[in-house]
Structures are given as structure tokens and as C-alpha cells.
C-alpha positions in Angstrom: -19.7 71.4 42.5 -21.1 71.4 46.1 -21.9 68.5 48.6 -25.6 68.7 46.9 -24.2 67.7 43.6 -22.2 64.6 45.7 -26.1 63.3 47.0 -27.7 63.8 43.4 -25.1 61.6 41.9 -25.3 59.4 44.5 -28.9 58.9 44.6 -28.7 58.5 41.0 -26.1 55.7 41.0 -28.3 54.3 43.9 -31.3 54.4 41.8 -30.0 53.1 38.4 -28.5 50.3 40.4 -31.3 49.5 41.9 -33.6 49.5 38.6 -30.6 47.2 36.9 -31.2 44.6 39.8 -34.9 44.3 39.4 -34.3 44.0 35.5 -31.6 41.1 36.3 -33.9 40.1 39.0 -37.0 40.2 36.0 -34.5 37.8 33.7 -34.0 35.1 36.6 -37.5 35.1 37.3 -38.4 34.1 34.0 -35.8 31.9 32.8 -37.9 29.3 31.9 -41.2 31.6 30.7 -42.4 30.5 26.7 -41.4 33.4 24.5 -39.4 35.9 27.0 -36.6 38.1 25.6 -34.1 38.6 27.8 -33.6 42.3 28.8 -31.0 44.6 29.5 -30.6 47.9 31.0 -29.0 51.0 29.2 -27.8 54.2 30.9 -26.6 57.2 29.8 -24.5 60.4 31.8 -26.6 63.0 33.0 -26.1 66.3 32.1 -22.3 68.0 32.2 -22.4 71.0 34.4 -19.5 73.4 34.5 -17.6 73.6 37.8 -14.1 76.2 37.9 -14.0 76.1 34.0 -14.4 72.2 34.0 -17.1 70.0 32.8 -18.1 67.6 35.3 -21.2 65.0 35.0 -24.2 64.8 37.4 -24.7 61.0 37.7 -26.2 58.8 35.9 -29.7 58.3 34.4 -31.7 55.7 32.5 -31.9 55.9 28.6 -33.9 52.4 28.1 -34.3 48.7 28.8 -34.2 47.0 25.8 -35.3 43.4 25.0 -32.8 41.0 23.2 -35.3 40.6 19.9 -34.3 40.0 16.4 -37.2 40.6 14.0 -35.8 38.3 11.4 -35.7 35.2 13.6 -39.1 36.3 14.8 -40.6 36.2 11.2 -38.1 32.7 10.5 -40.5 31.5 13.5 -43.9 32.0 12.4 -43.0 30.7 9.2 -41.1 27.6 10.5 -44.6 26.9 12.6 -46.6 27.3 9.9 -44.8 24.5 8.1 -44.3 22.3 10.9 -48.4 22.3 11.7 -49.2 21.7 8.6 -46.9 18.6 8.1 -47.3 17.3 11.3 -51.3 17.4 10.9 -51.0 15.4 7.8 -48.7 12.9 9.0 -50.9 12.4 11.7 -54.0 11.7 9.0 -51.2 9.6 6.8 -50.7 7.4 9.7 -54.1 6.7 10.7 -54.7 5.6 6.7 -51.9 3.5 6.2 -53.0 0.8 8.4 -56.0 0.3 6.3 -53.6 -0.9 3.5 -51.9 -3.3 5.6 -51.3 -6.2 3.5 -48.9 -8.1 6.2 -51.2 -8.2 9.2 -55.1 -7.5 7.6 -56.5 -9.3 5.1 -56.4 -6.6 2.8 -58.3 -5.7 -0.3 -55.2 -7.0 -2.3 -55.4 -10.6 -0.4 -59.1 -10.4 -1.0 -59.1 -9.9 -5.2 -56.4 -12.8 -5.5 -58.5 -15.2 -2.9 -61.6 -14.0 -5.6 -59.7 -14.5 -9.0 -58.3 -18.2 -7.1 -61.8 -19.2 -6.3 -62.3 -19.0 -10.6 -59.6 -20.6 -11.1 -60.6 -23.7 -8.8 -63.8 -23.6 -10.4 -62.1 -24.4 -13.6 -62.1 -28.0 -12.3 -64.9 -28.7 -11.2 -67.0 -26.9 -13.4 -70.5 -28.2 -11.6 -69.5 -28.8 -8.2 -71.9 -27.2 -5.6 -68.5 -26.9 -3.0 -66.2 -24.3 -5.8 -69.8 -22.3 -6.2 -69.9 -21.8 -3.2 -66.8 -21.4 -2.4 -66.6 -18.5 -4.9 -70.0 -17.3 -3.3 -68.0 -16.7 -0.1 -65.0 -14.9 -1.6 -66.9 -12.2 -3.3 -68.9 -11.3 -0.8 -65.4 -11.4 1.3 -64.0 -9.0 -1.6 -67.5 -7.0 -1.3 -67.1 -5.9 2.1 -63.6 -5.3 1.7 -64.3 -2.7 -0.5 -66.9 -1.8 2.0 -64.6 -1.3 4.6 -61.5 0.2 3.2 -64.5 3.5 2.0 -65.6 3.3 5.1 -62.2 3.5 6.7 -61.8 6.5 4.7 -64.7 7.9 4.6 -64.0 8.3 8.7 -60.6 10.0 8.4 -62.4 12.7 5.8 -64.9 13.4 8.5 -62.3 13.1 11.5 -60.3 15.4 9.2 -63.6 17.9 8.6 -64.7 17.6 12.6 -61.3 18.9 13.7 -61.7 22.1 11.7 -64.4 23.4 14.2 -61.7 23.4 17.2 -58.7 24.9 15.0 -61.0 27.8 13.9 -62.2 28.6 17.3 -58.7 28.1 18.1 -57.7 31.1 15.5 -60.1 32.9 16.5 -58.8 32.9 19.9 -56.0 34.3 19.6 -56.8 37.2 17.3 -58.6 37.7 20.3 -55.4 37.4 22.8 -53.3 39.4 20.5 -55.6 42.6 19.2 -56.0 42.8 23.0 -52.1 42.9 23.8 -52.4 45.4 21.0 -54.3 47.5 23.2 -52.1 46.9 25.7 -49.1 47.8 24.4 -50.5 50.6 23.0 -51.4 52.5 25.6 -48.4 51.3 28.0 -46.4 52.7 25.4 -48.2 56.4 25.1 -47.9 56.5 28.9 -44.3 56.4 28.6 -44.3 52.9 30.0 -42.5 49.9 28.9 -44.7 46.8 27.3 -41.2 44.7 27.0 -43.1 41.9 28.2 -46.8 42.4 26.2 -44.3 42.1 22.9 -42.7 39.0 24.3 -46.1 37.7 24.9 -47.7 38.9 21.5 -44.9 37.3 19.7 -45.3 34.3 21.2 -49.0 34.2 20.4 -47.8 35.0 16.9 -45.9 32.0 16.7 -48.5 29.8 18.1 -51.6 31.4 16.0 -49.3 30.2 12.4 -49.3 27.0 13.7 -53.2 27.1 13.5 -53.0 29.3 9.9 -50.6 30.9 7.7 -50.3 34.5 8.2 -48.4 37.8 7.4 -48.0 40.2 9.9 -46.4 43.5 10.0 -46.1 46.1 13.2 -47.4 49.5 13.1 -46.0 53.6 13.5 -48.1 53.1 16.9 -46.7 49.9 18.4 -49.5 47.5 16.8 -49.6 44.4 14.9 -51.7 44.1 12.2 -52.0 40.3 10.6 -53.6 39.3 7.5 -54.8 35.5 6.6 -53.4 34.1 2.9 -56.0 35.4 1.3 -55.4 38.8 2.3 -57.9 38.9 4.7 -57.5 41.2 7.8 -57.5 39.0 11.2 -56.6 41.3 13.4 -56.0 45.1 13.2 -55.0 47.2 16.4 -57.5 46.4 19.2 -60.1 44.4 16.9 -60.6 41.0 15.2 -61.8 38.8 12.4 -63.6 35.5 13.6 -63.3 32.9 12.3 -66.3 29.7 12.2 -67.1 26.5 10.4 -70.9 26.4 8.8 -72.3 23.1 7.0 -72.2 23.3 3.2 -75.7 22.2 1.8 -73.8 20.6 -1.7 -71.0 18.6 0.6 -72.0 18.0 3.6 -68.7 19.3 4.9 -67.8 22.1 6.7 -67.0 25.8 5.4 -64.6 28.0 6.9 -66.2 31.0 7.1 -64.6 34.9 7.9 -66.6 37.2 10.0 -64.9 40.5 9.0 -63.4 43.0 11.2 -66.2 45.3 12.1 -68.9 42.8 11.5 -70.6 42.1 8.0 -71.7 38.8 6.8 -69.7 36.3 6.9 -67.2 35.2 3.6 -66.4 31.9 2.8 -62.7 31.4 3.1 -62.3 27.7 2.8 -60.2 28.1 -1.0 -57.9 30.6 0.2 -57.1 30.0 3.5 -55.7 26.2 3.0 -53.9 25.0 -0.3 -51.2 22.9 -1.8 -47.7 24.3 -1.3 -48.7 27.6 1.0 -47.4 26.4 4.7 -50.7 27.0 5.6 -50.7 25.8 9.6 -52.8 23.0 10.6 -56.0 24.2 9.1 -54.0 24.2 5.6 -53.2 20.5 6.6 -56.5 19.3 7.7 -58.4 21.2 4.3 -55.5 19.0 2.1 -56.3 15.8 4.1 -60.0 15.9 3.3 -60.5 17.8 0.3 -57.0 16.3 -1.9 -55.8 13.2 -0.3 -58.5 11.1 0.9 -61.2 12.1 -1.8 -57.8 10.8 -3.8 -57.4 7.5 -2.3 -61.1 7.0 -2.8 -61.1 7.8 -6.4 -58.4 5.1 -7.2 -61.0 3.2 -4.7 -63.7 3.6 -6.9 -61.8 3.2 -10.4 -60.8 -0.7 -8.9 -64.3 -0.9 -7.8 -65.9 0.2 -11.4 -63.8 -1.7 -13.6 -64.3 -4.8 -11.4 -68.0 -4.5 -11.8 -67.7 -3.7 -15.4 -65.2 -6.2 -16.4 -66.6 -9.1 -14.5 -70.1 -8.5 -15.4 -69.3 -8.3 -19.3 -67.7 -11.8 -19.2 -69.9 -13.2 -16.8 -72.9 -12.2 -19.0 -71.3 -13.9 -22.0 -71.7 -17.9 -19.9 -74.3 -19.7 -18.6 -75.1 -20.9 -15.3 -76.0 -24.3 -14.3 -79.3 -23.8 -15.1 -79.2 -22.3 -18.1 -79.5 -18.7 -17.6 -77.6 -16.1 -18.4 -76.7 -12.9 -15.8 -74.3 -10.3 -14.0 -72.3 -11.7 -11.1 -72.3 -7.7 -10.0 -75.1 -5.7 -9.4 -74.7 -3.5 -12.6 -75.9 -0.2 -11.3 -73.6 -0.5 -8.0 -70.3 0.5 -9.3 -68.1 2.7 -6.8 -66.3 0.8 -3.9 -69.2 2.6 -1.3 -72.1 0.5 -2.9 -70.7 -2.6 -4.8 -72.5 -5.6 -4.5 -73.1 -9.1 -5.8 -76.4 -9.4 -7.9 -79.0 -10.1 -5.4 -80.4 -12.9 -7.6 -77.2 -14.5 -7.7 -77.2 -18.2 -6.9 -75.2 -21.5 -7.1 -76.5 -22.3 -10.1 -76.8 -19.0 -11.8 -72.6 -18.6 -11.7 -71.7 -19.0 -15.1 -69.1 -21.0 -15.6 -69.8 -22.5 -19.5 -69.3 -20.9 -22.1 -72.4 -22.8 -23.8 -75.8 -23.4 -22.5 -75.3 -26.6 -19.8 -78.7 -27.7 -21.3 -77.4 -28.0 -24.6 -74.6 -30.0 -26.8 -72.7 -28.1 -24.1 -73.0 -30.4 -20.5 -72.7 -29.2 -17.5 -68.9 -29.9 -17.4 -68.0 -27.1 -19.6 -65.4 -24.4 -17.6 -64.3 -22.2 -20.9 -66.3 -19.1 -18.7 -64.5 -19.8 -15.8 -61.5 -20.0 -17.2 -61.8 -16.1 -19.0 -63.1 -15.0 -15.6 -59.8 -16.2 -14.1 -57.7 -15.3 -16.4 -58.6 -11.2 -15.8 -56.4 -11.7 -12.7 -53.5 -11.2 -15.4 -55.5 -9.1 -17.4 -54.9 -5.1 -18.2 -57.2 -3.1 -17.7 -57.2 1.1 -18.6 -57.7 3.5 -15.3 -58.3 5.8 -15.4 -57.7 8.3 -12.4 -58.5 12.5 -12.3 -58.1 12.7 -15.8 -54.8 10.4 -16.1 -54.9 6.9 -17.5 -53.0 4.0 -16.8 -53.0 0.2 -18.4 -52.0 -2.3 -15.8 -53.2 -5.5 -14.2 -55.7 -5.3 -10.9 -53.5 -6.0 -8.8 -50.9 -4.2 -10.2 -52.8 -1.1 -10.2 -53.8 -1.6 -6.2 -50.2 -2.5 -5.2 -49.6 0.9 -6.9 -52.1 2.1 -4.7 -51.0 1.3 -1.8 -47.0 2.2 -2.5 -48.4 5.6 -3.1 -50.0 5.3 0.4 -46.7 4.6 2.0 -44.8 7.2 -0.2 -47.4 9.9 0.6 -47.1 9.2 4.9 -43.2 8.7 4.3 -43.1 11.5 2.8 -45.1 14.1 5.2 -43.0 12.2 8.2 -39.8 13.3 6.5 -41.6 16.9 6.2 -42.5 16.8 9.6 -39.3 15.7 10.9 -37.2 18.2 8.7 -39.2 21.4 9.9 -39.3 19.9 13.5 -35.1 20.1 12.9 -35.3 23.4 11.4 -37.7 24.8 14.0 -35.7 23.1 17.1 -32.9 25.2 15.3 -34.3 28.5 14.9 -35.2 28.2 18.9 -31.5 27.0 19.5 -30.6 30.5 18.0 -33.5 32.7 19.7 -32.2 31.4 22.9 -28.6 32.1 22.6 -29.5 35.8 21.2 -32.9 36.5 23.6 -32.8 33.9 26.2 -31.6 34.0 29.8 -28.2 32.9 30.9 -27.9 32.1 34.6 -24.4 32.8 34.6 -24.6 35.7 32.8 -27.2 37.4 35.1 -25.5 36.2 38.6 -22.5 37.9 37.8 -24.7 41.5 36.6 -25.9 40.8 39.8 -23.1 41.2 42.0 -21.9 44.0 39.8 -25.0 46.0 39.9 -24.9 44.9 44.0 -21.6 46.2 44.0 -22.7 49.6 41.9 -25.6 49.9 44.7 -22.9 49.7 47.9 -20.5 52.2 45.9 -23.3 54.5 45.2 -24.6 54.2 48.5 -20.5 55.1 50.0 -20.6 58.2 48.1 -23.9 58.9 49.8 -22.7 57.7 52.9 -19.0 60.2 52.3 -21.3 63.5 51.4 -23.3 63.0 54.5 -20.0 62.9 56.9 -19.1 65.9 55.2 -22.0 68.0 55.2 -21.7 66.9 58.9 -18.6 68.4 59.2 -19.4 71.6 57.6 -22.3 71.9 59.5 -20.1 71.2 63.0 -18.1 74.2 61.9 -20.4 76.5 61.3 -22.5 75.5 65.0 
């Protein structure tokens, strides 16, 4: 080994510290960047030459620098996401909804059917008098537009619910867009020899972020690319290229469609079925397609069944009495019979409320209350319900305060969701940070000892130069 070999492996211990510094130096710099790994450098001997019959080394070189990653945390995060979007967007609906059933601080639907069934019973008194008729007058139409309002109210959150899938598909289709080009990226970093450490930390990020949106499988190719599919199997991104994703008005609904422009163009595939569902973990679009397609058109159906048998039940006794002046009529507009369109009959009057049970112009007088008293006595009535094919017997308001218990239990129960994935997802980047995240401590001191590497390296140096100096003195 000559003075030569002395400046190669100094220049190679100069250089490999140098490269570890601006690694460390890479780590500090983003100890607080979303999604970066932490990364380390790895070196390796260079190659043993033989000097007097013994092998000695010639320095040091580089073998890689490596990113702190664990695949199976990464995957654990995109699913945890997925989760957590979807519950958080329906509690977010839930919440919004439950006021509406207030029965402490609104005067709800429930205050309004016992003010309604009272009003019959206080006619049962006064039979005739103008001040009860009208009375009752009042607390129907009060009962009326509190059906009126509670559809309304949830009619809103279904389109709230159906408006907000415009900006989460554009939001998909996004980043497809962001990662098929880090694909790119990181593919031809990589053929170059290059290193696309950071492009993975960012892509994986992206990941994470784009199943909060959707649920999605993705899987990483021979070449360094990440393909991902949507739950229905469809591609969404593939090497450099993309699916988009759009909303289009269905004709039949009214609502939106999420529709699938494939990868390569093609016409455009309705996805709405697959890409959202019960039980998936389907990201906030999964969330928002259960929210208005399951659990509002839900609420509204039990809506609707109060509505319908009120109209129903009320009209058939009603019909059975006369009114003051004889007559005999609905109290309900008969053909008016979901919660969206109830009414009182328009020709409804005073007079025409029938409270006897015999003609008032007959043997009967106008005192006569037995109507009256049937129509109040449905308040403790049962009535059948019947509800998406399942039928339950219970009283009115038995059957809303049912209602609105399953109202509570519903938002109770996606907040518990939510909070539980929130937990498990806080966890999972508890763990990614103590296996890929930067340590302060740790990098200061691979600092100094990379600093330290750089000043020995640089002695050696520093020692073959002196000598070549001296050899050179001796031969001048």
C-alpha cells in the first residue's frame, strides 16, 4: 500500500462523511414534514487489496440510504383512514339531524301529536263550543307543519349530503392525479440510479390521505409503481395514468351519480353501488352515499309511516261523526298521506269537525261528544307500522319516541365509531413515528460523530500529504 492508497481512503472517509451529514442534515430539516421517513445511511468496505501477502481495505463506500418504512403500518394506515372518514362524515350528518328531534328545547313533532290528541280530548266537554273548534283548528295545522318541517329538515341534509359528493370526487380524482405522477417520478429517479426516498414518503402520504376520500387496495409494482384499485375493482391509478372520477344528475332521483371515467378514456361507468356501502370502510364518500341513500331516506320512511297512519286513522273515525252542521267528512286531506304533503281538508271548518257520533240535527243535539271522545282516545291507541318490510304494533307516540331513540342511538353510535378509529389511528401514528420519525437527539449526536468521521478523515488526508512531502524533499 503506497501514499496514493492513504489519499483514496481518505477521500473516501471524507466523502461518505460528508454524504452522512447531509442525510442527518435532510432528517433535521424535516422533522416536522407530514409523511417523512426518517433515513439512514449504510456503507460498506471497499474493495480488499493485497499488500506484502496481507489483505488490506481501500476505504469506505456507500451501499444505500435507506428510509425507516414498515409496509405493514403503511397498509394499517390507509385502512385506519378509511374508517375514520367514513365515521367521522356520518357523525357529522348524525349531528346535524338530531337536533331536529329535540324534544327538550323545540317543540317537537312529539309535543305537537299530544298538544293535537289534548285539543280532542278538551273538546269532549264542550262538544259545541266555537273556542275547543278552534282551538283544535290551531293544533293541527301546528301538527301539519311539524311534519312539514321535520321532511324538510331532512330533506336538506339528503341534499347537503348529495352536494358534498361533487368536492370529494374531484378531491379523488386529485390525487390519482398527484400520485400516478409521483409514479412517474419515482420511476425514472429510480432507473437513473437515483434515490426517490422522498417521492415514496410523499406518495404514501397521498395514499393515506386519498382512503380518507375512498376505500382502496393498492399494491407496488417490479418497477417501483403503485397501482390502486377502487372497491369495486376498478383501476384508479396505474403507473403514470388515472381514472377520474365525477358526479352526473340521475334523471329517476334527482341525485347525483358517481361516475368512473376509465383509465385510457372510454365512457364513463356508474360506480355509485360499489364504490360506497354498509360495512366496507369506504372513506368519506362511503359515508356520505350511507347518509343519503340509507339513513335519511330511513328516518323519512318512519316519517311517512306516522304521517300515513295519522291521515288514515283520523280520517276513518272522523268520517264516522258529524259536524255541527250536519255533514259528514275527512279532517285530512285523504289523498295527502306522506309527512312531505299532509294536510287538513281544505273544506274543513268549525262546524264541519265532527265531534257527535249522531247527526246534531237529529234525536242527537248538538251536545253529543261520543266522536270526540274515539278521536282522543287513538292517543292510547295501537296502531301496526309498518317500516321497510318490518311491522310493529305500538301507540303514536310510542312509535315516534322509538323514533327518535333510534336517532340518538344511530349519532351515539357513529361518535363512538369515530372516536375509537380516531384512538386507533392516533395510535398507528404514535408507532410510525417512533419506527420512521425523526429524533432530535438521535440525529445531533450522528452529527457530531459523522463531524468527527469528517475531521479524522480529513487528518489522514492531512498525514499522507506531510509525507508525500517528505518523500518528495528527499528525492529534490
Amino acid at each position: 500500500m503506497g501514499i496514493n492508497s492513504l489519499f483514496n481512503i481518505g477521500t473516501s472517509g471524507v466523502t461518505m462523511a460528508r454524504i452522512a451529514i447531509e442525510v442527518t442534515s435532510e432528517n433535521i430539516a424535516n422533522v416536522n414534514t407530514d409523511g417523512y421517513s426518517r433515513q439512514n445511511t449504510v456503507f460498506k468496505t471497499g474493495p480488499v487489496n493485497t499488500a506484502n501477502g496481507f489483505p488490506l481495505g481501500s476505504g469506505v463506500q456507500l451501499a444505500a440510504v435507506q428510509r425507516n418504512h414498515d409496509e405493514l403500518l403503511q397498509l394499517q394506515l390507509v385502512t385506519g383512514n378509511s374508517q375514520y372518514g367514513e365515521s367521522e362524515t356520518k357523525q357529522a350528518a348524525l349531528e346535524q339531524i338530531e337536533p331536529f328531534f329535540n324534544e327538550v328545547t323545540n317543540d317537537g313533532l312529539g309535543q305537537a301529536m299530544e298538544d293535537f290528541f289534548n285539543a280532542w280530548q278538551d273538546l269532549t266537554v264542550t262538544p259545541q263550543g266555537t273556542a275547543e273548534r278552534q282551538a283544535l283548528l290551531s293544533r293541527s295545522q301546528i301538527l301539519v307543519d311539524t311534519f312539514h318541517r321535520l321532511n324538510t329538515n331532512l330533506n336538506d341534509s339528503l341534499v347537503n349530503a348529495d352536494s358534498s359528493l361533487v368536492g370529494i370526487t374531484a378531491d379523488i380524482t386529485d390525487k390519482a392525479k398527484s400520485i400516478a405522477s409521483l409514479n412517474e417520478q419515482i420511476l425514472q429517479t429510480e432507473r437513473l440510479g437515483g434515490n426517490a426516498n422522498e417521492l415514496r414518503d410523499q406518495r404514501d402520504y397521498l395514499t393515506q390521505e386519498l382512503a380518507k376520500k375512498v376505500g382502496i387496495s393498492y399494491a407496488e409494482q417490479s418497477d417501483g409503481t403503485m397501482t390502486i384499485t377502487l372497491p369495486g375493482g376498478e383501476p384508479l391509478v396505474q403507473g403514470n395514468t388515472y381514472a377520474t372520477l365525477a358526479t352526473e344528475t340521475d334523471a329517476g332521483t334527482g341525485l347525483n351519480k358517481v361516475m368512473l371515467t376509465p383509465i385510457g378514456g372510454g365512457a364513463a361507468v356508474d360506480v355509485t353501488g360499489t364504490i360506497g356501502g354498509t360495512g366496507n370502510s369506504l372513506g368519506e364518500i362511503g359515508g356520505t352515499l350511507q347518509v343519503r341513500d340509507e339513513i335519511v331516506p330511513g328516518y323519512l320512511a318512519k316519517l311517512d309511516e306516522m304521517a300515513r297512519q295519522l291521515v288514515t286513522t283520523v280520517n276513518s273515525q272522523h268520517s264516522a261523526g258529524y259536524g255541527l252542521d250536519g255533514t259528514q267528512n275527512n279532517f285530512f286531506d285523504p289523498s295527502n298521506t306522506t309527512s312531505a304533503d299532509i294536510a287538513l281538508n281544505s273544506s274543513l271548518t268549525t262546524e264541519k269537525i265532527a265531534a257527535a257520533g249522531q247527526d246534531p240535527t237529529g234525536a242527537g243535539g248538538p251536545g253529543d261528544n261520543t266522536n270526540a271522545l274515539a278521536l282522543a282516545q287513538l292517543k292510547s291507541a295501537s296502531f301496526t307500522f309498518t317500516v321497510d318490510g318490518q311491522t310493529t304494533s305500538t301507540t303514536m307516540a310510542g312509535f315516534y319516541n322509538a323514533f327518535v331513540s333510534s336517532v340518538g342511538i344511530d349519532t351515539e353510535n357513529a361518535a363512538n365509531s369515530t372516536a375509537q378509529n380516531e384512538s386507533f389511528l392516533r395510535q398507528l401514528n404514535t408507532l410510525r413515528e417512533s419506527n420512521s420519525g425523526v429524533s432530535l437527539d438521535e440525529e445531533l449526536t450522528n452529527l457530531i460523530q459523522y463531524q468527527r468521521a469528517f475531521e479524522a478523515s480529513a487528518k489522514v488526508i492531512s498525514a499522507a500529504a506531510e509525507m508525500l512531502d517528505t518523500v518528495m524533499g528527499l528525492i529534490r
